[in-house]
C-alpha positions in Angstrom: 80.2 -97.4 162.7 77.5 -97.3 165.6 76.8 -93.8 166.8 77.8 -93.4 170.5 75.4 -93.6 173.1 73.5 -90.9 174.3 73.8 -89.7 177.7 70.8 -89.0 180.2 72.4 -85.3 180.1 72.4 -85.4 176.5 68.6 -86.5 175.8 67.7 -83.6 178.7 69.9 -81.1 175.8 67.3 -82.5 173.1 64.3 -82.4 175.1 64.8 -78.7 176.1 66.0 -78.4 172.2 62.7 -79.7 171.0 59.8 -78.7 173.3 61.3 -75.6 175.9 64.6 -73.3 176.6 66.2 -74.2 179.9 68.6 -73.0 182.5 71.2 -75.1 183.1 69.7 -76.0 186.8 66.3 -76.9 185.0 68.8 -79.3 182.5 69.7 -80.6 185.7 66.6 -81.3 187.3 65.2 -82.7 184.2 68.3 -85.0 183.6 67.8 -86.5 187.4 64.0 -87.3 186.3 64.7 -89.6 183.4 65.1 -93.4 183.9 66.8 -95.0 180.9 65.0 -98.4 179.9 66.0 -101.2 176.5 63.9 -102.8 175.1 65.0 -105.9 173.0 63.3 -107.0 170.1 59.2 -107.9 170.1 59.7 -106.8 173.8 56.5 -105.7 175.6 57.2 -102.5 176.9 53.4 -102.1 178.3 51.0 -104.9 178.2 47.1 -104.2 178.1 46.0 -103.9 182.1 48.7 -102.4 183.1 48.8 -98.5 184.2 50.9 -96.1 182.0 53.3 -93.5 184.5 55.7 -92.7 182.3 56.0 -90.8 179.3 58.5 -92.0 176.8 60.9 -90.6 174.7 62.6 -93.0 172.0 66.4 -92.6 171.8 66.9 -95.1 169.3 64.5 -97.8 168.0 60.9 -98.5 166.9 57.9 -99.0 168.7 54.5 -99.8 168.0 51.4 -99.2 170.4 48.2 -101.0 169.5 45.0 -102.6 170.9 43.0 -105.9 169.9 39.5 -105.1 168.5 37.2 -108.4 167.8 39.9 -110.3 168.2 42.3 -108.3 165.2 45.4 -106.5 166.4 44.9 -102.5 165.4 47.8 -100.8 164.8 47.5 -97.2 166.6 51.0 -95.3 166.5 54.5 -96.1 165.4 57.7 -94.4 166.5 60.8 -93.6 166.0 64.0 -92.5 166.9 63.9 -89.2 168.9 60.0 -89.3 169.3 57.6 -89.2 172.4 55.2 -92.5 173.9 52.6 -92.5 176.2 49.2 -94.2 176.4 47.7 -91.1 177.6 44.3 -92.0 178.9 45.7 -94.4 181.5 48.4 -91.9 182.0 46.1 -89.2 183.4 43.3 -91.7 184.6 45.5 -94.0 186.9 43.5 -96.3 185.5 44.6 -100.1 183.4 45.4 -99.5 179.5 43.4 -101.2 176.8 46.2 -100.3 174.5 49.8 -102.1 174.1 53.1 -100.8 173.4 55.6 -103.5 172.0 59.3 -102.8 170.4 59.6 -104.0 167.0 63.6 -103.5 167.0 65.8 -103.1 170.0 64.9 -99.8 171.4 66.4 -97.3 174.3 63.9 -95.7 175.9 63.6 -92.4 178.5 60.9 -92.9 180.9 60.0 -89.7 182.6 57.9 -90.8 185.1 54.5 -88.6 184.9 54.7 -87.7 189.0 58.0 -86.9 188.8 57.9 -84.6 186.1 54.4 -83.0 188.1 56.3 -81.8 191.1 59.7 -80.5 189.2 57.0 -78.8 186.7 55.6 -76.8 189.7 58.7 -75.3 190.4 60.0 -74.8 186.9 58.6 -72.7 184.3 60.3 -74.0 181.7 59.9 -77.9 182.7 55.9 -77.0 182.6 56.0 -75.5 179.2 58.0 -78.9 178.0 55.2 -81.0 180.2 52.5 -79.1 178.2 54.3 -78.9 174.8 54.9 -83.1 174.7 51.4 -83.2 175.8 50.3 -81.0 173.1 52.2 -82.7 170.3 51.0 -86.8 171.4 47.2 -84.9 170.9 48.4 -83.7 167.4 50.0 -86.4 166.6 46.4 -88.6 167.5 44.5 -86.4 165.6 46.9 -86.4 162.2 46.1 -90.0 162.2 42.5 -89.8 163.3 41.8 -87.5 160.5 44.4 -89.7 158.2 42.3 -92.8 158.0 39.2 -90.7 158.2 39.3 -87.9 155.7 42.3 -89.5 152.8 42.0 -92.2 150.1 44.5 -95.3 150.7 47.0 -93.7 148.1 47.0 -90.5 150.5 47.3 -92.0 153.8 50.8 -93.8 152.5 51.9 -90.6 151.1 51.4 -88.6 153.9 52.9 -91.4 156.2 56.3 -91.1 154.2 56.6 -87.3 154.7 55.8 -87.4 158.0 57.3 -90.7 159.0 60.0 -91.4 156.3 62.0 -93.5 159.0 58.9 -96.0 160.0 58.2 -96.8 156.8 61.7 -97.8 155.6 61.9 -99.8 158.9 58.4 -101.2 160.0 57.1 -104.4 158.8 54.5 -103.7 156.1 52.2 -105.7 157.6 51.9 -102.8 161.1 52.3 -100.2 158.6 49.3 -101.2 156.4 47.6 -101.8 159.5 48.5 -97.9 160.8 47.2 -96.9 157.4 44.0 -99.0 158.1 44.3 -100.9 155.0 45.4 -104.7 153.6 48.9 -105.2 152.8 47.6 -106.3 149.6 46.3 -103.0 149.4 49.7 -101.0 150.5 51.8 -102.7 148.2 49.5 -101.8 145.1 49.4 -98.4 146.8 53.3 -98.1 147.0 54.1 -99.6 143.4 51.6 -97.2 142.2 53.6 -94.5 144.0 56.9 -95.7 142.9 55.5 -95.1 138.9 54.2 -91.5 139.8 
């Protein structure tokens, strides 16, 4: 049985859940901010060139945002189900995105458009500290990676993708996940049948 689908009202309840406590005006002002958006299959939902004004929450789905380098796609985030989007260089620069953001199953989408969310934040405590806490966690979330592919051997970087990410790698093509992980998929399959034995 497919779930039901979520309401803008009820993905403002999760946001404030996740990143801030809110009144139930500041639930209201949030909810009138957020533009639902699907995304079918291998959909672009933001093409290299383009500007980035919205940050995204995924209600249901799976995305993947990457960038070609020498002429190679490299795989830079994947997310799930009830997780936050943005390229956030373009976002904050006004300026065209090198990177692309593409849905690799049918997704629903939140935009909350970055302007919007500026001038309710001004007003509202609690909408700033959300602002500042999605902000907060898309940094984290680049460095965990950054230091992922820097720092661990192959055999940690898949380990530490499926406690973090148990969702993306049951559902991602293993040829985006071994390029997340920054490795063949030669490589990730020898890496996860030698997991499966430990």
């Amino acid at each position: 049985m497919r779930e039901p689908v979520n309401t803008p009202r009820d993905i403002a309840r999760e946001l404030a859940r996740k990143y801030s406590t809110m009144t139930h005006d500041e639930l209201d002002i949030l909810e009138s901010i957020l533009v639902p958006m699907k995304f079918a299959k291998n959909e672009m939902i933001l093409k290299e060139g383009e500007v980035c004004r919205n940050i995204y929450y995924v209600d249901r789905g799976l995305i993947r945002q990457f960038y070609f380098k020498n002429g190679k796609e490299v795989t830079e985030h994947l997310g799930e189900d009830r997780t936050i989007f943005m390229c956030i260089e373009s976002l904050f620069k006004e300026e065209p995105t090198k990177l692309q953001v593409e849905a690799i199953e049918p997704t629903i989408a939140y935009a909350l458009p970055k302007h919007r969310l500026e001038e309710v934040a001004l007003h509202n405590v609690n909408i700033q500290i959300l602002y500042r806490k999605i902000l907060e966690e898309s940094l984290i979330i680049s460095q965990v990676h950054a230091d992922l592919v820097r720092f661990e051997s192959a055999q940690e970087r898949y380990k530490k993708i499926c406690k973090l990410n148990p969702q993306v790698v049951l559902r991602a093509p293993l040829v985006y996940i071994a390029n997340y992980l920054q490795m063949t998929p030669e490589t990730l399959s020898r890496v996860r049948a030698s997991t499966l034995l430990d």
